[in-house]
C-alpha positions as CSV (number, residue, x, y, z in Angstrom):
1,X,26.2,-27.8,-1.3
2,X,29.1,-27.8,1.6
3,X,30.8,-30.7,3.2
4,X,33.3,-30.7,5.6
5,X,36.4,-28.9,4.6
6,X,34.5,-27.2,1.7
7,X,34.9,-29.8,-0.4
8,X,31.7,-30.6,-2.6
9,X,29.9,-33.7,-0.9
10,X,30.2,-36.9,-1.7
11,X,26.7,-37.4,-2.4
12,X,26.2,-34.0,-5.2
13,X,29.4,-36.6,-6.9
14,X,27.2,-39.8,-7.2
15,X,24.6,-37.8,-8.1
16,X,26.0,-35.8,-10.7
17,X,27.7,-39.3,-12.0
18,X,24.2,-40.3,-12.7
19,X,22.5,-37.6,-14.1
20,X,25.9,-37.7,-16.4
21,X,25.4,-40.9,-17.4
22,X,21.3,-40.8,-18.4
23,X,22.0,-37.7,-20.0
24,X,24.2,-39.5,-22.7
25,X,22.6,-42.7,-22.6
26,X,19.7,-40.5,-23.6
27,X,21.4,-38.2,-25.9
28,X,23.0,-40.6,-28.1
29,X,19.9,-42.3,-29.1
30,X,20.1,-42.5,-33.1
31,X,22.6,-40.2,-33.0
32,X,23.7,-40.9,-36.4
33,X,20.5,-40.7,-38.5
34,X,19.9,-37.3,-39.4
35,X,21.9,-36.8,-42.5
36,X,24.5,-34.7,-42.1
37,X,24.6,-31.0,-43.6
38,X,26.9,-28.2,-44.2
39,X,27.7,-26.7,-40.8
40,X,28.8,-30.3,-39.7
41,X,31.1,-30.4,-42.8
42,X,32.8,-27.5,-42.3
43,X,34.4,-29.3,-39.7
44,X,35.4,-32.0,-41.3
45,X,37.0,-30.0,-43.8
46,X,38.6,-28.2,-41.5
47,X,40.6,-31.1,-40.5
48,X,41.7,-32.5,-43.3
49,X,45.1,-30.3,-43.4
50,X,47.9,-30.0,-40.7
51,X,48.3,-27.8,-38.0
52,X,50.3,-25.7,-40.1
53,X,47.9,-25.2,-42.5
54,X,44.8,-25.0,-40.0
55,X,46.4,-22.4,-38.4
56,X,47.2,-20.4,-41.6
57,X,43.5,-20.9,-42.9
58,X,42.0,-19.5,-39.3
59,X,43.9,-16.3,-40.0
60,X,41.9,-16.1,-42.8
61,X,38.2,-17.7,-42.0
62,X,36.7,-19.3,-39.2
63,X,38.7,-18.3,-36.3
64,X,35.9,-18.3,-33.9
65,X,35.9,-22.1,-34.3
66,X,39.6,-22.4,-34.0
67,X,40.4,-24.3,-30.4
68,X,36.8,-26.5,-31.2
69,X,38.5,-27.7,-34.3
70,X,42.0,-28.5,-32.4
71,X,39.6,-31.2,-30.0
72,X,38.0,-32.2,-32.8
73,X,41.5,-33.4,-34.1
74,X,42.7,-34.7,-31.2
75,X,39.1,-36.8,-30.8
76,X,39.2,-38.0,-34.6
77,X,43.2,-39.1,-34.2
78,X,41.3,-41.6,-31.3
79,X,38.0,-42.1,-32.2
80,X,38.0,-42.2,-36.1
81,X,36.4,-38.8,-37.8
82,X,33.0,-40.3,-39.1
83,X,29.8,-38.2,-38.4
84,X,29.1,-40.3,-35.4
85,X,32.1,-39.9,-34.0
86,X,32.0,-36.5,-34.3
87,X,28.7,-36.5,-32.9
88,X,29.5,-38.2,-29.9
89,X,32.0,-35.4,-28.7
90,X,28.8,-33.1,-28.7
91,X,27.0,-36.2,-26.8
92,X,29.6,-36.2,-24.3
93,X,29.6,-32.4,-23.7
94,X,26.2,-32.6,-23.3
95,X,26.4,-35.3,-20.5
96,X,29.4,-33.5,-18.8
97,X,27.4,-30.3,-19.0
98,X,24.2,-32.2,-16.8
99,X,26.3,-33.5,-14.5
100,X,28.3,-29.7,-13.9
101,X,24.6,-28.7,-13.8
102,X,23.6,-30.9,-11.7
103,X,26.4,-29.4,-8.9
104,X,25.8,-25.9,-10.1
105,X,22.2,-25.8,-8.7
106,X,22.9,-27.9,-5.8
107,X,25.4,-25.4,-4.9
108,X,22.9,-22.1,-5.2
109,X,19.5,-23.6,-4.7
110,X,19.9,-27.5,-2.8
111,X,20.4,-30.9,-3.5
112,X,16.7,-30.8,-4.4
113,X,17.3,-28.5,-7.2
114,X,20.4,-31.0,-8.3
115,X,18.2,-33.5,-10.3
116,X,15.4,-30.7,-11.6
117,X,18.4,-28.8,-13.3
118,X,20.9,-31.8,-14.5
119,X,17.6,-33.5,-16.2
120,X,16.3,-30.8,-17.6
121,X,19.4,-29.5,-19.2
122,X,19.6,-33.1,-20.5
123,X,16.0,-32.8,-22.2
124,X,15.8,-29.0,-23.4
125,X,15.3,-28.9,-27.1
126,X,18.0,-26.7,-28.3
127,X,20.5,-29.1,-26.2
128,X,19.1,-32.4,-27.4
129,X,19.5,-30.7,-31.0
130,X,23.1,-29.6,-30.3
131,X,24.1,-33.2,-29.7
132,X,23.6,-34.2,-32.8
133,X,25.7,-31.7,-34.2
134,X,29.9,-32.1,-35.2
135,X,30.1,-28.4,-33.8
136,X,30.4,-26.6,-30.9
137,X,27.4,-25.3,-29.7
138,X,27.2,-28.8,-27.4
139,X,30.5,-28.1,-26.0
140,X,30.5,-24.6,-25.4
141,X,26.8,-25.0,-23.4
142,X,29.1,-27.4,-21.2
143,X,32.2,-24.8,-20.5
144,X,29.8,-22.0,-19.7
145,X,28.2,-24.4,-17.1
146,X,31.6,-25.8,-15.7
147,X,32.7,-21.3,-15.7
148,X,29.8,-20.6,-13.7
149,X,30.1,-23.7,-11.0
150,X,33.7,-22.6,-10.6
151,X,32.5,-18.7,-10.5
152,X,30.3,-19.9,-7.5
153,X,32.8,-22.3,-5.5
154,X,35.5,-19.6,-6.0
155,X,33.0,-17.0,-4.1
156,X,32.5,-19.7,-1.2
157,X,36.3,-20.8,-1.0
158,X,38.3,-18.4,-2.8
159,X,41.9,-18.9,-3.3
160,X,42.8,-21.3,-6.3
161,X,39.5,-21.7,-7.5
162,X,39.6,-18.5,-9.2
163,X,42.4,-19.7,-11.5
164,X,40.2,-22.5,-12.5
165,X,37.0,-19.8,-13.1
166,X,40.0,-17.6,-15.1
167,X,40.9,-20.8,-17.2
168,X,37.6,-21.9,-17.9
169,X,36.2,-18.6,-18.8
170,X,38.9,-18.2,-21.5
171,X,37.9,-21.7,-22.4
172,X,34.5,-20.8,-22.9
173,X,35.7,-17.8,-24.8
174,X,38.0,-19.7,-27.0
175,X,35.4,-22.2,-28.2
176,X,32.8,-19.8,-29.1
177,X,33.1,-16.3,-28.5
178,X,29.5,-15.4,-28.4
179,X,29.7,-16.9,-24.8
180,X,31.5,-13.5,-23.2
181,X,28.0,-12.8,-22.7
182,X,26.9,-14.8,-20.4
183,X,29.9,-13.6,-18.2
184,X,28.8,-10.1,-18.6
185,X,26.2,-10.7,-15.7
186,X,28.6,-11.7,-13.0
187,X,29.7,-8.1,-12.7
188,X,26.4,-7.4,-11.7
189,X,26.6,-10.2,-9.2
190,X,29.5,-8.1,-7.7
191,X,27.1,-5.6,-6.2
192,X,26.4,-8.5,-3.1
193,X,29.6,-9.9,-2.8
194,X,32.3,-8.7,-0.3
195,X,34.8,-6.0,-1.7
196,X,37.7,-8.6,-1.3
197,X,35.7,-11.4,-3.5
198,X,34.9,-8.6,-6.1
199,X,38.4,-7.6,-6.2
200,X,39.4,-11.7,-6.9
201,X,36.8,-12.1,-9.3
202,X,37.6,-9.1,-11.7
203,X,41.3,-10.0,-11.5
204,X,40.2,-13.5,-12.7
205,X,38.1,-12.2,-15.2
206,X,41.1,-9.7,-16.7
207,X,43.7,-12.4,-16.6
208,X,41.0,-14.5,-18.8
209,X,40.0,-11.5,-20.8
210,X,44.1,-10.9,-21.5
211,X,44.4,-14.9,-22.8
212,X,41.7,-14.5,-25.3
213,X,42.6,-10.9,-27.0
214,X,43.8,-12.2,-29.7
215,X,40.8,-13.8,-30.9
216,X,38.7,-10.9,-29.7
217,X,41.0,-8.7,-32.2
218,X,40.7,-11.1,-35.0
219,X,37.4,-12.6,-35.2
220,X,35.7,-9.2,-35.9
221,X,38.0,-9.3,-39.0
222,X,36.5,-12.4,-40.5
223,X,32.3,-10.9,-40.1
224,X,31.8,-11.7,-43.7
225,X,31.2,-15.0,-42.7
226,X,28.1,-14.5,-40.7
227,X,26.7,-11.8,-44.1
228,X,24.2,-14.5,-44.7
229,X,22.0,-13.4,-41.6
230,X,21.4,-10.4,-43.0
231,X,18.8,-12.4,-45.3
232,X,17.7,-13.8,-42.4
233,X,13.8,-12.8,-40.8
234,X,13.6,-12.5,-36.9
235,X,10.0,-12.5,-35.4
236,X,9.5,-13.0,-31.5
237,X,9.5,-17.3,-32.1
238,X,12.9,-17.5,-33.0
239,X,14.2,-14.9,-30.3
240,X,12.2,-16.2,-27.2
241,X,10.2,-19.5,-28.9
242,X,12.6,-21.5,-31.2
243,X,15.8,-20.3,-29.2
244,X,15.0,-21.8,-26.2
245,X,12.3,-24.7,-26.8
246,X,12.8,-26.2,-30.4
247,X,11.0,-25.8,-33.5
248,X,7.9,-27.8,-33.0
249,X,5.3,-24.5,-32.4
250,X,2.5,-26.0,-30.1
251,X,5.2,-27.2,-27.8
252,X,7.1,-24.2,-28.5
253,X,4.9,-21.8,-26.9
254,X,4.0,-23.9,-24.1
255,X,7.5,-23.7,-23.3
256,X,7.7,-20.0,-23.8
257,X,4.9,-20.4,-20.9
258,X,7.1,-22.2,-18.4
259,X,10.0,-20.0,-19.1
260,X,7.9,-16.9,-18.4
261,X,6.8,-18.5,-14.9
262,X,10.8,-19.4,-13.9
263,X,11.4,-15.8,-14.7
264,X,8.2,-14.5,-12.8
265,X,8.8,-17.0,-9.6
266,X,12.6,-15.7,-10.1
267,X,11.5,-12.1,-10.0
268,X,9.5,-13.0,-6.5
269,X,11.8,-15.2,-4.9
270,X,14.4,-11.9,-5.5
271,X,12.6,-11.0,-1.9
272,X,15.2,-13.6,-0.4
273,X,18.8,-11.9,0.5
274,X,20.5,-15.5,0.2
275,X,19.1,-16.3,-3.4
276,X,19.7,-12.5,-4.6
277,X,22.7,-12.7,-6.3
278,X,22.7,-15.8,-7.7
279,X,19.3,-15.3,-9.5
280,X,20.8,-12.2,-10.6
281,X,23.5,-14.5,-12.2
282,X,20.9,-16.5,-14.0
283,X,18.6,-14.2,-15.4
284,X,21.8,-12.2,-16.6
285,X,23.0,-15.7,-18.4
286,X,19.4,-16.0,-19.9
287,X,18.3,-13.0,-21.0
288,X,21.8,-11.0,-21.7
289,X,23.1,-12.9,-24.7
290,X,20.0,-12.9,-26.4
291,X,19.3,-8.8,-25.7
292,X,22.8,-8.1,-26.7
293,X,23.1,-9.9,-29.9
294,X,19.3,-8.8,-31.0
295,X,20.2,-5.2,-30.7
296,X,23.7,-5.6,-32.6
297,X,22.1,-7.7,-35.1
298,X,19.7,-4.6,-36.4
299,X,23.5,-2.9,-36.8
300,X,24.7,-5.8,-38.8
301,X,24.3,-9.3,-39.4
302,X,25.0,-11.1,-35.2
303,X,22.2,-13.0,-34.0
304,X,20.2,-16.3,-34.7
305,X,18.8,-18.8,-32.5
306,X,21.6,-21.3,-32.4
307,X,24.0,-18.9,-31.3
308,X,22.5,-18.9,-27.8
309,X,22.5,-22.4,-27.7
310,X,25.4,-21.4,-24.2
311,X,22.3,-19.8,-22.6
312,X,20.2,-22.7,-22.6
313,X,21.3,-24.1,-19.7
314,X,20.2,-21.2,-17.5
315,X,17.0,-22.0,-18.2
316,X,16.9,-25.4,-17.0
317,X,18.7,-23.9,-13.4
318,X,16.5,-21.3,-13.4
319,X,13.7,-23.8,-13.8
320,X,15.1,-26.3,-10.9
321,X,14.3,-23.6,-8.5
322,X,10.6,-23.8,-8.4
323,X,10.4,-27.6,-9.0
324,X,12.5,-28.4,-6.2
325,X,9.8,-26.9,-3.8
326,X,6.9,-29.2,-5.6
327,X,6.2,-32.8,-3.5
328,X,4.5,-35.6,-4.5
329,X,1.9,-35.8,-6.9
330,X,2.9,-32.5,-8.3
331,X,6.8,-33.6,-8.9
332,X,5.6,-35.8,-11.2
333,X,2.9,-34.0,-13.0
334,X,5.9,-31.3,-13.8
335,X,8.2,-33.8,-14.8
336,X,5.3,-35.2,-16.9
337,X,4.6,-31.8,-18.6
338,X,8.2,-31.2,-18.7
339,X,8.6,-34.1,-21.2
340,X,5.1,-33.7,-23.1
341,X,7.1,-30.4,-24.5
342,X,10.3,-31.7,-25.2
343,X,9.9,-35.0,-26.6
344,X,8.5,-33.5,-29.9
345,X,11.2,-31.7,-30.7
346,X,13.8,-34.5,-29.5
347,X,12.4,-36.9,-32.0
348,X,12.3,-34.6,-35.1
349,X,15.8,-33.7,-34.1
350,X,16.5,-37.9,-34.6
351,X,15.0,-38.5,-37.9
352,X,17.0,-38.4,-41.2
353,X,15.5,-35.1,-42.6
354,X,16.1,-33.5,-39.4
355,X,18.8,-31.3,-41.0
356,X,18.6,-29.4,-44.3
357,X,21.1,-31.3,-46.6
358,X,22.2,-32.4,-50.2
359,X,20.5,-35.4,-49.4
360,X,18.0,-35.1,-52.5
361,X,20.5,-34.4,-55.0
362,X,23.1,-37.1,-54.0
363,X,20.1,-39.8,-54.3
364,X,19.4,-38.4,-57.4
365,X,23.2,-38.6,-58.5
366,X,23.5,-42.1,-57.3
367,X,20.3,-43.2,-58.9
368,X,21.5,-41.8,-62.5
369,X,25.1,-41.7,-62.3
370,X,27.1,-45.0,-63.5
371,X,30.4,-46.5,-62.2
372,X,33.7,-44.6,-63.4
373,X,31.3,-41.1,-64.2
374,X,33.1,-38.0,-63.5
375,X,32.1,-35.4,-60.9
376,X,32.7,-32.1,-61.2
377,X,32.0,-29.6,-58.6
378,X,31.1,-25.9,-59.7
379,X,33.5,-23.3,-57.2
380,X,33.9,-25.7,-54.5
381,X,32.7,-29.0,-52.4
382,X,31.1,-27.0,-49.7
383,X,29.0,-30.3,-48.5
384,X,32.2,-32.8,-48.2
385,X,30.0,-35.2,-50.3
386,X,32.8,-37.8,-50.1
387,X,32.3,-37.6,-46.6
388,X,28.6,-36.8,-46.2
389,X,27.2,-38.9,-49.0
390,X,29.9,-41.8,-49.6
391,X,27.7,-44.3,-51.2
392,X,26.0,-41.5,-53.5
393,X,29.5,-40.6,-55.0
394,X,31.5,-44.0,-54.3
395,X,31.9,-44.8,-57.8
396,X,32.8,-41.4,-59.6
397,X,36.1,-39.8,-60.4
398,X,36.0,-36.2,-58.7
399,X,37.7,-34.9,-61.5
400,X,38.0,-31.2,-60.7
401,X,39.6,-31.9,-57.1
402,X,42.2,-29.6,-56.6
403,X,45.0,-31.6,-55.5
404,X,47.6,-28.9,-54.6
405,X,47.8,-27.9,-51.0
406,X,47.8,-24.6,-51.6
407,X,43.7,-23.7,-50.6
408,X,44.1,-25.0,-47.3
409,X,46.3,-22.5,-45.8
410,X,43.7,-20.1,-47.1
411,X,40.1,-21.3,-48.0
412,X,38.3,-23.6,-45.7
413,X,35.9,-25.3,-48.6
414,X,37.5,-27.2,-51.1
415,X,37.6,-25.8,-54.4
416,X,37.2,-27.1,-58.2
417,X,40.2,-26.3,-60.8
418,X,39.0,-24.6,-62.8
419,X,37.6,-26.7,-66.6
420,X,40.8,-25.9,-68.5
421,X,43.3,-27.3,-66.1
422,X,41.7,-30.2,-65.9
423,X,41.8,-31.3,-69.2
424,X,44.6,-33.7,-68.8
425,X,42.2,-35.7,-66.6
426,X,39.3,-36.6,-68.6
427,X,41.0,-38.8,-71.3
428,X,38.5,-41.9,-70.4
429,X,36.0,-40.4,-68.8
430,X,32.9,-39.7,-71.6
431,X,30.2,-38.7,-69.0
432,X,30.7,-36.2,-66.4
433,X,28.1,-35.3,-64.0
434,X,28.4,-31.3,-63.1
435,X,27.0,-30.2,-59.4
436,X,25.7,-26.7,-59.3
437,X,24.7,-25.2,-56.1
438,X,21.8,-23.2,-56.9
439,X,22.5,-23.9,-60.1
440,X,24.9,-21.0,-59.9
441,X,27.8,-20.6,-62.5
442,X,26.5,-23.5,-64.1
443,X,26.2,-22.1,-67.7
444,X,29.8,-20.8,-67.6
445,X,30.9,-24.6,-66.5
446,X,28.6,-25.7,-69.7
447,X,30.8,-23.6,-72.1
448,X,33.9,-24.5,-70.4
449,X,33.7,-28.1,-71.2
450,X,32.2,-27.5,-74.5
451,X,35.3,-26.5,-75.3
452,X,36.9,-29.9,-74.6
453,X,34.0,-31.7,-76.5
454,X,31.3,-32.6,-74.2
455,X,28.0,-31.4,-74.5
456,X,25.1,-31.0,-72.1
457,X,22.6,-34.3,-72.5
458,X,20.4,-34.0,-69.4
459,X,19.5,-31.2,-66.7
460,X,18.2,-32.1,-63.3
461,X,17.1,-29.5,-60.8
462,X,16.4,-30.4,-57.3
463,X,14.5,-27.8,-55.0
464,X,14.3,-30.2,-51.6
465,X,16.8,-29.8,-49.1
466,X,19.6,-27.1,-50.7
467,X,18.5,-26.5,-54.3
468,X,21.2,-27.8,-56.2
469,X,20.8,-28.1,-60.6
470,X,22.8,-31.6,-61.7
471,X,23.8,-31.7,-65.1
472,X,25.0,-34.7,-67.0
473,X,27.5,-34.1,-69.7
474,X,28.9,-36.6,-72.5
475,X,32.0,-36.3,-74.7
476,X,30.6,-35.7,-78.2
């Protein structure tokens, strides 16, 4: 991909621009049906407090989400902080992320490569599923691919470009730290380039390295997080199946297929002196990040499929090779099979179970509950259900909201006063509905109000979705 001047052709623009374009036209179809679940309300939650305050609370949890959550604040002061909204930043990443595709590959492997790589990165399960998600994953797929285009026009042109691969790297870093990773490769890519280029591209690489030490030295602090894995069971379809291709398993494995013959025609085309190194770069982006996190994860709790979600887009570049050299009738019957094994997975990722959720419970709550019925959350409101649910808790009174600002310099998740202190609150209110998470704490809560009069009349548990035990108390 070189015009005149080194300048990246006119032509690899307009075609970028419209891979871009039917990459979120496609993307943001239903967008906003799948219910939204507890990941996605993290973020909310982590907006609702200043600056101030969101930087005191990342000292303290979630600072590998950090610089996504100060975009997500600057996006939901112009765009409004509804789950669509939010999901449309990840739609938009996604579509940027096509179109830097879409240049990458035309840069290392032709202009015929260009389409193969910017569509299929617009179509690969894991990508399709990250844009309908109010977190990063879309968004730090889309900096890895702009640090790699800039990692490749700053070995053809040098100079300033390797501020811009230093900037975007730390970027990358910065949104989700997991994506180091795929850096890690490009040293190995050093072996074929000249000394001088080495030299610039491990200066680059230390200056962005230096610019994100400090979350390198904190996040390691805040691994309790992430203890939940532990629970977690990894078999060969989640590491090289569900990872790459989606959960739908006859699809799955018919993907695992094509991804073992990119590798394999990879591994051949390796013969080639020009394509060397940058196949090098992609199987290191592929395969690295996965290997790496694998092997840490039987040390303590590191990997699962999402957390790859950056490496994804190797796959469809490393795909765009071998279906750029197909003509004619074969084009189409890869671009047909290509589809047959993504479109499952695309439209479970659309419908409104798509996401495990509260979604039972809050039906159930609405269904039972009346206007003017208290709510009171046991520990805290981990699923924003204001915010995730608003017709299912429109007409309660949250009575155990803890008002104070305290928690948010601290604690991402809301909490609950505790029963006592919120005595003063529950003068009218003669039914209050008690939401148990796993039903957890929920006798202690029982006894707690007891003590203020009310006593337990009904006891709901709901197992679909997150298990969550509703109790309905009444004064008397």
């Amino acid at each position: 991909m070189r015009g005149s001047g080194g300048h990246i052709p006119r032509a690899a623009l307009y075609l970028a621009g419209v891979v871009g374009a039917v990459a979120f036209a496609l993307n943001a179809v239903a967008v906003g049906v799948p219910l939204p679940w507890r990941d996605e309300a993290a973020t909310h939650l982590a907006n609702q407090r200043s600056i101030g305050q969101l930087w005191s609370m990342l000292g303290h949890v979630d600072a590998v989400h950090g610089a996504y959550y100060v975009l997500v604040r600057v996006w939901q002061h112009l765009f409004g902080g509804s789950p669509v909204s939010l999901r449309l930043l990840s739609v938009l990443a996604i579509a940027v992320g096509a179109a830097l595709m879409s240049l990458l590959a035309a840069e290392l492997f032709g202009k015929r490569a260009a389409w193969w790589a910017g569509m299929t990165y617009a179509v690969l399960p894991p990508l399709t599923w990250a844009a309908t998600e109010a977190r990063s994953y879309a968004l730090s797929a889309a900096l890895v691919t702009a640090t790699m285009l800039f990692f490749w026009l700053s070995v053809r042109k040098g100079g300033w470009w390797w501020v811009g691969y230093a900037v975007l790297a730390a970027a990358s870093v910065a949104v989700f730290v997991y994506s180091a990773l795929a850096l890690v490769g490009l040293a190995v890519v050093g072996i074929w380039l000249p000394s001088r280029t080495r030299i610039a591209a491990a200066l680059a690489s230390a200056a962005a390295a230096l610019a994100v030490l400090p979350l390198l030295i904190v996040v390691p602090t805040q691994t309790g997080q992430v203890s939940w894995l532990a629970d977690q069971t990894l078999g060969v379809t989640d590491i090289v199946g569900r990872a790459f291709w989606g959960p739908v398993d006859p699809a799955t494995w018919i993907g695992v297929g094509l991804s073992l013959a990119g590798i394999g025609y990879a591994c051949w085309s390796l013969r080639d002196r020009a394509l060397r190194a940058p196949l090098v770069g992609v199987l290191a982006w592929l395969v690295v990040p996965s290997l790496v996190l694998v092997l840490l994860n039987t040390q303590t709790p590191a990997y699962h499929p999402r957390y790859v979600t950056f490496s994804v887009p190797a796959l469809a570049l490393l795909g765009s090779l071998p279906l750029s050299r197909l003509r004619s009738w074969r084009a189409v019957l890869a671009g047909v099979v290509l589809v047959a094994v993504c479109a499952p997975a695309f439209v479970e990722s659309r419908g409104p179970d798509a996401k495990q959720t509260a979604r039972p419970a809050a039906a159930i709550l609405a269904d039972l509950s009346r206007p003017g019925d208290g709510l009171y959350i046991v520990r805290y409101d981990r699923h924003a259900l204001a915010w995730s649910f608003p017709e299912s808790v429109a007409g309660l009174r949250n009575v155990g909201a803890d008002t104070r600002n305290a928690w948010r310099s601290v604690s991402l998740k809301q909490p609950s006063r505790k029963v006592p202190g919120i005595a003063g609150r529950l003068g009218s209110v003669d039914r209050i509905w008690v939401w148990a998470d796993g039903g957890l704490r929920l006798a202690q809560t029982e006894e707690a109000f007891a003590r203020l009069g009310y006593r337990t009349t009904r006891t709901v548990q709901v197992s679909q979705g997150y298990p969550v035990t509703l109790a309905l108390l009444e004064r008397g």
